[in-house]
C-alpha positions as CSV (number, residue, x, y, z in Angstrom):
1,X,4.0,61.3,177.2
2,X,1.9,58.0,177.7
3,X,2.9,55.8,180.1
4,X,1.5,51.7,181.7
5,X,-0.1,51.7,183.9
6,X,-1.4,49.0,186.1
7,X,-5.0,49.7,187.2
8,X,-7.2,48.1,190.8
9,X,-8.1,45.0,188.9
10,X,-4.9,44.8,187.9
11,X,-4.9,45.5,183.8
12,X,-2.6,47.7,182.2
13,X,-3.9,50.8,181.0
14,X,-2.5,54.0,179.0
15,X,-2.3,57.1,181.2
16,X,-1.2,60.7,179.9
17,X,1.7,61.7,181.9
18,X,1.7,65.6,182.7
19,X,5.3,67.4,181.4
20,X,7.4,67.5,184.6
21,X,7.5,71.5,185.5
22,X,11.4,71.2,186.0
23,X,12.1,72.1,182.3
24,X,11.6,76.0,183.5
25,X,14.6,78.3,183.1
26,X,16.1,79.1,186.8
27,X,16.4,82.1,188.7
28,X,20.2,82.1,188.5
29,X,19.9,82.4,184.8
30,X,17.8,85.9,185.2
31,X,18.6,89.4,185.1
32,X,16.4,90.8,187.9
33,X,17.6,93.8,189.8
34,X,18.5,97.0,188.4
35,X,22.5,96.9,188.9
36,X,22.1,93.2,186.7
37,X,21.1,95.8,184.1
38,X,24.3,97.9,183.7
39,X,27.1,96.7,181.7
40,X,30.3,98.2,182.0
41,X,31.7,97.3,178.4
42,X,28.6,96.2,175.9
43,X,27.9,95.7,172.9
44,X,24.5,96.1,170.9
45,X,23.1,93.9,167.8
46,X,19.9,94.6,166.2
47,X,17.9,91.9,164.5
48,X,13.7,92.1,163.1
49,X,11.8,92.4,166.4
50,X,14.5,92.7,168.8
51,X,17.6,94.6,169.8
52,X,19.9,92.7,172.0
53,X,22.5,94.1,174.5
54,X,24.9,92.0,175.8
55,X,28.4,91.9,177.5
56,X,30.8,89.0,177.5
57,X,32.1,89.4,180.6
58,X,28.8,88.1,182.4
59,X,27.5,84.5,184.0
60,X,25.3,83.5,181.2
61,X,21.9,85.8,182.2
62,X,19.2,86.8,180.6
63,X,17.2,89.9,181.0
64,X,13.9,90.7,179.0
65,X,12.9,94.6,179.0
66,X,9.7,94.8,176.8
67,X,7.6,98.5,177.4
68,X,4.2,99.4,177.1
69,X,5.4,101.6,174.3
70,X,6.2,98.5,172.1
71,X,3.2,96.5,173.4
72,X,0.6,97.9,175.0
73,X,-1.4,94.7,175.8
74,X,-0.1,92.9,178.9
75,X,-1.1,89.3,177.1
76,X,1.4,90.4,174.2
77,X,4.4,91.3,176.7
78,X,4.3,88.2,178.8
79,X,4.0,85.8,175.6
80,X,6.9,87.3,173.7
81,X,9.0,86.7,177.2
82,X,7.9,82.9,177.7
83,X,8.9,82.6,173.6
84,X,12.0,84.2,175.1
85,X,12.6,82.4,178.0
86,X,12.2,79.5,176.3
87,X,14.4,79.5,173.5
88,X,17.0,81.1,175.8
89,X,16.5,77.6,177.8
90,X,16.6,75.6,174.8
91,X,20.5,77.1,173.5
92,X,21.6,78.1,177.5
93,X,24.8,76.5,176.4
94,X,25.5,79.0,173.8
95,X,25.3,81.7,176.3
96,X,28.0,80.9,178.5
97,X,29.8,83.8,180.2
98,X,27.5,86.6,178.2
99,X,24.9,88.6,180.1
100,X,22.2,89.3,177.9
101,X,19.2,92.1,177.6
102,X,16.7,91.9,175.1
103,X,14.7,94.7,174.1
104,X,11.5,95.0,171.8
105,X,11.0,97.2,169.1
106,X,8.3,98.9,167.6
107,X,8.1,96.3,164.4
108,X,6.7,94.1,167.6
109,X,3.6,96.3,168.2
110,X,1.6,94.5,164.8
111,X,3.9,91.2,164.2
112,X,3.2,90.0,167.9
113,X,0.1,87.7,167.1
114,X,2.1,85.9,164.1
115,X,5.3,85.0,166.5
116,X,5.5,81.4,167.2
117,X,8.9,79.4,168.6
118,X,10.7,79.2,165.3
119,X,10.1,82.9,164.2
120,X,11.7,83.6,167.9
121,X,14.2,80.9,167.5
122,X,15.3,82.5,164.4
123,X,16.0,86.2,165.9
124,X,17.8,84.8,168.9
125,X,20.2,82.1,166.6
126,X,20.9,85.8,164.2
127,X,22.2,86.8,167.5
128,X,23.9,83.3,168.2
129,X,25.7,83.9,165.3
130,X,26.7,87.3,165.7
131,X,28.5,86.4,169.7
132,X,30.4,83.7,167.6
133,X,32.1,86.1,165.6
134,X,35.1,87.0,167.1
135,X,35.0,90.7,168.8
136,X,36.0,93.7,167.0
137,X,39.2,95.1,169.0
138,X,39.5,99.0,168.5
């Protein structure tokens, strides 16, 4: 983060460098229109404050659908998708050739103030754990 730097008179000094905005998850990584949204064969796992849906026939996507019903303040929604977006950065490897959706639900309306990374991080490695499983064939 801190980086030499020589100054006009020619002494070094410490200068904060900012984060480079390249660490953001891409567009190709995103569920976005509505026909992204509709898996053919799915499955469904269920963890504290979230239910994901997923398929594993997919390109590695992620789609966040959080509703006013679940949280009614804007502010809540988009933090609980950057926590999102960013955890689903962090273990992108892990979601190779599954198409996921994540859903709120309702235990989200009063827990969303005390959700940090690692509470997040948690519910989405429950899931990570589940996809490794192999798949029940019926």
């Amino acid at each position: 983060m801190f980086a030499l730097v020589e100054n006009s008179i020619g002494t070094l000094e410490e200068k904060i460098k900012a984060p480079s905005r390249c660490q953001k998850l891409a567009k190709t990584t995103r569920l976005k229109k509505k026909k992204d949204f509709r898996f053919s064969r799915f499955e469904r796992v269920k963890t504290g404050f979230f239910t994901f849906v997923f398929t594993r026939e997919g390109k590695g996507r992620l789609g966040l659908s959080l509703s006013k019903k679940v949280l009614k303040s804007a502010v809540a929604r988009n933090r609980i998708r950057r926590l999102l977006r960013e955890v689903f950065r962090k273990n992108l490897d892990s979601f190779q050739g599954i198409d996921v959706n994540v859903l709120g639900l309702s235990s989200l309306t009063t827990q969303w103030k005390r959700l940090g990374l690692l509470e997040v991080s948690e519910e989405v490695n429950e899931f990570i754990k589940y996809i490794g499983r192999p798949k029940n064939i019926r």
